[in-house]
C-alpha positions as CSV (number, residue, x, y, z in Angstrom):
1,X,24.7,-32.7,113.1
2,X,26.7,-35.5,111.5
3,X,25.6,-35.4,107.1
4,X,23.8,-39.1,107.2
5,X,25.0,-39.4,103.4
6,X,28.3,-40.7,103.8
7,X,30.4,-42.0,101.1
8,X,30.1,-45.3,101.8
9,X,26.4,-45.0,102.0
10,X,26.3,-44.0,98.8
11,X,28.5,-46.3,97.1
12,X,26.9,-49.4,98.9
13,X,23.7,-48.0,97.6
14,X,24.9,-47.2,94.1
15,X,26.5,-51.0,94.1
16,X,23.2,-52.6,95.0
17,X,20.8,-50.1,93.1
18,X,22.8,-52.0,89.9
19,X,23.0,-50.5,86.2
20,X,20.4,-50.1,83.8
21,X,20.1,-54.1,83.1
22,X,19.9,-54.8,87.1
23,X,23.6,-55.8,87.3
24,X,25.2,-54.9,90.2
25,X,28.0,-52.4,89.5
26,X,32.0,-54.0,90.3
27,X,33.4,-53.1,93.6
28,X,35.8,-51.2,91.0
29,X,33.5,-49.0,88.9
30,X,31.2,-47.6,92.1
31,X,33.8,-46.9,94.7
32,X,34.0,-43.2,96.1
33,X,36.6,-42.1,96.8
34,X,37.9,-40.5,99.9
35,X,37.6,-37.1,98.2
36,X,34.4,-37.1,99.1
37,X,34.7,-37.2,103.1
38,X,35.6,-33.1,102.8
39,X,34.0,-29.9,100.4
40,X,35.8,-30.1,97.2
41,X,36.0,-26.7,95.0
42,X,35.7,-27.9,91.2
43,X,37.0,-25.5,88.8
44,X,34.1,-24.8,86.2
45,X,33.9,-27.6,83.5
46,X,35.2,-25.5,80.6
47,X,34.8,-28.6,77.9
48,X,36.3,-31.3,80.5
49,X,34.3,-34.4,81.9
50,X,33.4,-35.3,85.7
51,X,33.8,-39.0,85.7
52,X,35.6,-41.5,83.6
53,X,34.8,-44.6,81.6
54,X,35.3,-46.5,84.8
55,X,32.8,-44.2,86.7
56,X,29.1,-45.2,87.3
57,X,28.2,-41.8,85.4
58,X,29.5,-38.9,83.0
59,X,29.3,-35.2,83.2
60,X,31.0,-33.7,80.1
61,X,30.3,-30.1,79.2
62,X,30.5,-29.7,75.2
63,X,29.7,-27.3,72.6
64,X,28.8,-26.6,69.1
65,X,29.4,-23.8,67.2
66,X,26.6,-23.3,65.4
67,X,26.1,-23.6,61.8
68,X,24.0,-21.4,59.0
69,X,20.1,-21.8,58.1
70,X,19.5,-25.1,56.3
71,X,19.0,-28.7,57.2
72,X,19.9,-29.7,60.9
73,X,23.9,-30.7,61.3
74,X,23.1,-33.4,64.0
75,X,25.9,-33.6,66.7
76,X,25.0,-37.4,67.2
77,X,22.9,-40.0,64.4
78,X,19.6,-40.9,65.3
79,X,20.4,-43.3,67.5
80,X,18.9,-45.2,70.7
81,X,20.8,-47.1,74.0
82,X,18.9,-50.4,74.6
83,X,19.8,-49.7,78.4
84,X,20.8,-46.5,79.2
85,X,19.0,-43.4,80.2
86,X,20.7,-40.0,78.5
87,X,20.2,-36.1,79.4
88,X,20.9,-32.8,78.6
89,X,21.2,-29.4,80.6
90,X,21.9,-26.3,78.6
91,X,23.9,-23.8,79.7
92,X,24.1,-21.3,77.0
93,X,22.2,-21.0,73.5
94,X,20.1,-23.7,72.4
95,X,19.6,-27.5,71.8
96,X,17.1,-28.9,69.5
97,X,16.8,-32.7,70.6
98,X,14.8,-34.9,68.8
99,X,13.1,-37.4,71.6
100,X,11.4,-40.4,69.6
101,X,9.2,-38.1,67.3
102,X,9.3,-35.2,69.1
103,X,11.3,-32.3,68.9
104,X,12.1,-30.2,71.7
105,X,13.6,-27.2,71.9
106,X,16.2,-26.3,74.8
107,X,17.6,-22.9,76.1
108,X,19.4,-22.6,79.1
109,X,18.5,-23.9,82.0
110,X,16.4,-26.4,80.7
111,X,17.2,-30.4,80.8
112,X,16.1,-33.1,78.4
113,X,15.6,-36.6,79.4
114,X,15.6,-39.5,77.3
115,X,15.0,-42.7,78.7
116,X,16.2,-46.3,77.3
117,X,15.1,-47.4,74.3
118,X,13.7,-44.5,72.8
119,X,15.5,-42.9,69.7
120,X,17.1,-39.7,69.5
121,X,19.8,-37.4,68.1
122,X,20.3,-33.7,68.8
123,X,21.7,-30.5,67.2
124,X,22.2,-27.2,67.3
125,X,19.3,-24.9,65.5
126,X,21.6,-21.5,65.8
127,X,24.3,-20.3,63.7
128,X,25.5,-19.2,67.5
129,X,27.2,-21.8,69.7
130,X,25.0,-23.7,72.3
131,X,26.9,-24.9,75.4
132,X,25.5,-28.0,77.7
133,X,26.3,-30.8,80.0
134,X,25.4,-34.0,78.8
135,X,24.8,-36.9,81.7
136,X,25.1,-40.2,80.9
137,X,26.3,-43.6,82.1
138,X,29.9,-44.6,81.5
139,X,29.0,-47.0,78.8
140,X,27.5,-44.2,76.5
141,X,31.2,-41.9,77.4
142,X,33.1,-45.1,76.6
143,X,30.8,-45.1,73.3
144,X,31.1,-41.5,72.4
145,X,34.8,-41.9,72.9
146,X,35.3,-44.9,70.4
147,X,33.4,-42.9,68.3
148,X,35.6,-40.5,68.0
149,X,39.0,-42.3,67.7
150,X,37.1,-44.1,64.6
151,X,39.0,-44.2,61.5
152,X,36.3,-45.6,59.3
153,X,33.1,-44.1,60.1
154,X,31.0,-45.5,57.7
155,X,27.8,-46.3,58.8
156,X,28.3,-50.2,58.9
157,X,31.7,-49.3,60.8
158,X,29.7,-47.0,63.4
159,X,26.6,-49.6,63.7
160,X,29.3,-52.4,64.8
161,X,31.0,-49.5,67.5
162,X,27.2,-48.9,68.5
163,X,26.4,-52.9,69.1
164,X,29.5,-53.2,71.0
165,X,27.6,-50.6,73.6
166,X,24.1,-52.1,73.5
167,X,23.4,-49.4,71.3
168,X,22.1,-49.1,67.9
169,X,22.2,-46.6,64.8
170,X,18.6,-46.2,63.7
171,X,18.4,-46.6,59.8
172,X,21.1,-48.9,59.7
173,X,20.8,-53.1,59.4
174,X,22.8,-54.3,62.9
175,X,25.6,-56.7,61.9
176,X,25.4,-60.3,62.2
């Protein structure tokens, strides 16, 4: 029996399901490629990303370390995306995420969701390394990867890197 989810099934449907504002996605940003016509094999992740800035969505596979017993060393500032949904699946160790004013605690195999709007930052609570996939729409890689190629990263410097995302750094005035 012929798979009914074809590749350009699911790129006509990605293009017309839209992003998170109800725009449809560029003939550029949700193609699929013909890849996708055969079983691929995918190496494991190993601290790479599935997707690209161009991509309609992220995979990246990151870790922490781990730190010693004292305040939280947040991997990300409390933070929200005026648009786009977030997650979380841990693979190894855990992930203490901080969902609006709730804390929850992650160990693997469990996934947090956070939805639009809603603030949140995450960290690790061990002093031993957690390993997870974080999902996310290309805009929030695009903005995690600005981020990182920041010189100044002074909070008024981050805040304007945030905007430029539709994002916004909670606890810090938005620039005008």
């Amino acid at each position: 029996m012929k798979d009914q989810h074809s590749p350009a099934i699911a790129a006509s449907f990605l293009k017309s399901a839209g992003d998170a504002r109800g725009l449809p996605y560029p003939d550029s940003v949700c193609t699929v490629g013909s890849y996708m016509n055969s079983p691929i094999v995918a190496p494991q992740l190993s601290g790479q990303v599935v997707g690209s800035g161009n991509d309609c969505f992220v995979v990246a596979e990151w870790s922490d370390g781990g730190a010693p017993a004292g305040p939280p060393r947040l991997i990300a500032p409390l933070h929200l995306h005026r648009h786009d949904d977030e997650a979380w699946y841990v693979l190894d160790g855990t992930l203490r995420v901080q969902v609006g004013t709730d804390e929850i605690e992650a160990g693997p195999g469990s996934a947090v969701f956070v939805p639009r709007g809603t603030p949140h930052t995450y960290w690790n609570p061990d002093a031993r390394p957690v390993r997870y996939l974080l999902v996310m729409i290309a805009n929030i890689y695009r903005l995690i990867q600005e981020i990182h190629a920041a010189k100044d990263r002074t909070p008024s410097a981050l805040q304007k890197i945030f905007e430029k995302y539709d994002s916004d750094l909670i606890g810090v005035s938005r620039s005008g």
